[in-house]
C-alpha positions as CSV (number, residue, x, y, z in Angstrom):
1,X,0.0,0.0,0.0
2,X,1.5,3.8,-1.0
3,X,1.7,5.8,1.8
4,X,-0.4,8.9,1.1
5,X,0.6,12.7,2.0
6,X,-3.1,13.8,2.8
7,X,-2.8,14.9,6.6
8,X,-5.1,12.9,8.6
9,X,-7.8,14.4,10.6
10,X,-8.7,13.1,14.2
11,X,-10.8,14.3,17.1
12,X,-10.1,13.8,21.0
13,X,-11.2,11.6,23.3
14,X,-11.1,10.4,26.8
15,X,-8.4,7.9,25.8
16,X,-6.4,9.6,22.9
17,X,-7.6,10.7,19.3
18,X,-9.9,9.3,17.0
19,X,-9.5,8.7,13.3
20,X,-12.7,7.7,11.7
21,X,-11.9,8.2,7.9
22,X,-11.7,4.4,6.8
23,X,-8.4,5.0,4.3
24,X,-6.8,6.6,6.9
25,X,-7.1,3.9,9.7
26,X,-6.2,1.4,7.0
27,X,-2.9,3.2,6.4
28,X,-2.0,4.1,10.2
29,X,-2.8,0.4,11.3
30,X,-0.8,-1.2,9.0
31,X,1.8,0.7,10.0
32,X,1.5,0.1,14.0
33,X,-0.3,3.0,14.6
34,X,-3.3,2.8,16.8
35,X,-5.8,0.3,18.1
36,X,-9.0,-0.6,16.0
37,X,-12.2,0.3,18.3
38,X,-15.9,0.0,17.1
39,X,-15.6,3.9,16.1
40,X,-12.5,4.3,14.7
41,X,-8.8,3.8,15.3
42,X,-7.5,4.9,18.8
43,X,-4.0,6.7,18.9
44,X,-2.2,7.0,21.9
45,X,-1.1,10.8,22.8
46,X,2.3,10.2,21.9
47,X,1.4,8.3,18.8
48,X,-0.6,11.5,18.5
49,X,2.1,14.0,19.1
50,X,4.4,12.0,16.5
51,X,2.4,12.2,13.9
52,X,1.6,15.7,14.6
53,X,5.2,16.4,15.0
54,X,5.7,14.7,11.7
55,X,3.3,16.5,9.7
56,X,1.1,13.9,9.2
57,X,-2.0,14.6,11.2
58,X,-4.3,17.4,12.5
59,X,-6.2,17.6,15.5
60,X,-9.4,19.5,15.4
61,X,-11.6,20.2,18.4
62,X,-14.9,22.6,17.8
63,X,-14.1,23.1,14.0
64,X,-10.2,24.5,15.3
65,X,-6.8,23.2,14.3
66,X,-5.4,22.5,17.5
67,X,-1.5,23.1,17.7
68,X,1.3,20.2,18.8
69,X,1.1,22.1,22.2
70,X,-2.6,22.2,22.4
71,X,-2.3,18.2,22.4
72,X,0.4,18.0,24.5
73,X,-1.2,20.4,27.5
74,X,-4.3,17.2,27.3
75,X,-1.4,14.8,27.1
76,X,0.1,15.7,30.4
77,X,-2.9,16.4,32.2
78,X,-3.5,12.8,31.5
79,X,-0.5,11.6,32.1
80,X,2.4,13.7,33.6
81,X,5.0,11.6,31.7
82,X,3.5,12.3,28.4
83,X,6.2,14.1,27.3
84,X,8.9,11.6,28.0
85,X,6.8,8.9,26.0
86,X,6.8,11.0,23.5
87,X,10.4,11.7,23.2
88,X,11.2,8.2,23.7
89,X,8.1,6.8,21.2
90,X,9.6,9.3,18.7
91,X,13.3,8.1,19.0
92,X,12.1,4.4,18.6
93,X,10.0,5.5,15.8
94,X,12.7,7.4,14.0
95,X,14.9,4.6,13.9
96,X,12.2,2.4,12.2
97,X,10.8,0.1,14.9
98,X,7.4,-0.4,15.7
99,X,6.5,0.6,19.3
100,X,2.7,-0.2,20.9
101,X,1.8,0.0,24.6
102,X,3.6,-1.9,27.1
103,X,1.7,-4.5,28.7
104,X,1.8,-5.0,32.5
105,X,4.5,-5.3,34.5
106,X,4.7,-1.4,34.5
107,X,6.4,-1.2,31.1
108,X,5.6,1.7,28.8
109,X,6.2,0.0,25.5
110,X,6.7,-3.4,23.8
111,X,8.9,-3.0,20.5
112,X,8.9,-5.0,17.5
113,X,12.1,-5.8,15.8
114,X,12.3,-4.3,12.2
115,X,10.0,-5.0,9.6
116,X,8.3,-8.2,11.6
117,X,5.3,-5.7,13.2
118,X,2.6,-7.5,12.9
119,X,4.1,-11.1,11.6
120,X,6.4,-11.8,14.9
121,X,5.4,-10.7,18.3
122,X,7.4,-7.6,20.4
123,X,10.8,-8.3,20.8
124,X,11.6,-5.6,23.5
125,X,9.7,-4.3,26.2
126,X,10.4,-0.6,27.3
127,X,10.2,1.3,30.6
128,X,10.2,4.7,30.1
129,X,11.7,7.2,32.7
130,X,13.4,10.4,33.1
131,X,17.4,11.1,34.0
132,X,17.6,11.4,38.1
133,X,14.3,9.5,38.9
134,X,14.4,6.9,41.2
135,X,13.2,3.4,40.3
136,X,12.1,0.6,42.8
137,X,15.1,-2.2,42.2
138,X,12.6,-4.8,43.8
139,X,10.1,-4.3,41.2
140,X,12.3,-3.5,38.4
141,X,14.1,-6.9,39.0
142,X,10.6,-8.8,39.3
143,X,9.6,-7.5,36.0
144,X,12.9,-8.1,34.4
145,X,13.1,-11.8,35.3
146,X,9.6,-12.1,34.0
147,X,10.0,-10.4,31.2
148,X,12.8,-12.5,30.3
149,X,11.4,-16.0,31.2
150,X,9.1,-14.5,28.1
151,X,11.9,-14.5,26.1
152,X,11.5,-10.7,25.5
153,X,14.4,-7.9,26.1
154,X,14.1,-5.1,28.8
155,X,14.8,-2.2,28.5
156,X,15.1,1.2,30.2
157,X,15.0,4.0,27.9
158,X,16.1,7.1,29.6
159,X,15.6,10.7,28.9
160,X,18.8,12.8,29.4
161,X,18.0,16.2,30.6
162,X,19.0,17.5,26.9
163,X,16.2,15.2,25.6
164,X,18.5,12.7,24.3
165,X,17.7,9.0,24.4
166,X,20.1,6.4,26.0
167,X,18.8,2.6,25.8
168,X,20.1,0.2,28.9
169,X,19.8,-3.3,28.2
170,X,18.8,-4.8,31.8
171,X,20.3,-8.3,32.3
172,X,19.7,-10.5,35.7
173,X,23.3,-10.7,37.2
174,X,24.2,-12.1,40.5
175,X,26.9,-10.4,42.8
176,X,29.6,-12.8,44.1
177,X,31.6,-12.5,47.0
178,X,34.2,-9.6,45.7
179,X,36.3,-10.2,48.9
């Protein structure tokens, strides 16, 4: 399928924007955008704010264009870590993965490998955070050795304070006697 250069139109909703034009859920699905509801296809705000950010869709509330910050002031009010999803969601996007929601075990995003969305399943699952957060080790390491028994990869993608990306690769490791 050609990717078209029409700008999509969506409207908000309680969980994200709506697309209801058929062509353009086609498109957007079949490339990872979105989840198909009875009304139309679903975007997450950051899948939202990409595509805005990209060019590639409008936003339009009460007949009005709204701007990338319009969407991102509902973003954050709900969810304060909107933004970092987006920059994150944006920086996997950019280097051509396929990122959906997480699922459970408090991760942000699962990620599927390149060019095998929708024929393999996720093939890394993403916790998003900012630089100088703290995380709970307990949990993290519950989630990890789960996540791995899955045969999926964690990750913690974290948000410098210049907005740059950095990707950790978590691993179980066990500490030895050192002395």
């Amino acid at each position: 399928m050609e990717e078209t250069t029409d700008i999509i139109e969506a409207i908000e909703s309680n969980k994200g924007f709506l697309i209801k034009d058929n062509d353009s859920r086609q498109e957007l699905k079949i490339r990872g955008f979105g989840e198909g509801k009875k009304h139309g296809l679903l975007l997450r705000d950051y899948e939202a704010l990409y595509l805005i950010y990209s060019s590639k869709l409008n936003v339009i509330k009460d007949k009005e264009k709204l701007s990338f910050n319009d969407v991102l002031h509902t973003a954050l009010l709900r969810d304060e870590n909107a933004w970092t999803k987006f920059l994150i969601y944006r920086d996997i996007r950019t280097r051509g993965y396929v990122a959906k929601e997480g699922f459970g075990f408090g991760a942000d995003f699962r990620v599927y490998d390149k060019g095998n969305f929708g024929t393999k399943a996720a093939k890394y699952i993403v916790f998003a955070m900012n630089e100088g957060n703290e995380i709970n080790v307990k949990s993290l390491t519950d989630s990890v050795k789960q996540i791995s028994r899955m045969g999926k990869v964690p990750i913690i993608a974290v948000v410098e304070r210049r907005g740059e990306v950095i990707y950790y690769h978590l691993a179980k490791s066990h500490f030895r006697e050192l002395f």
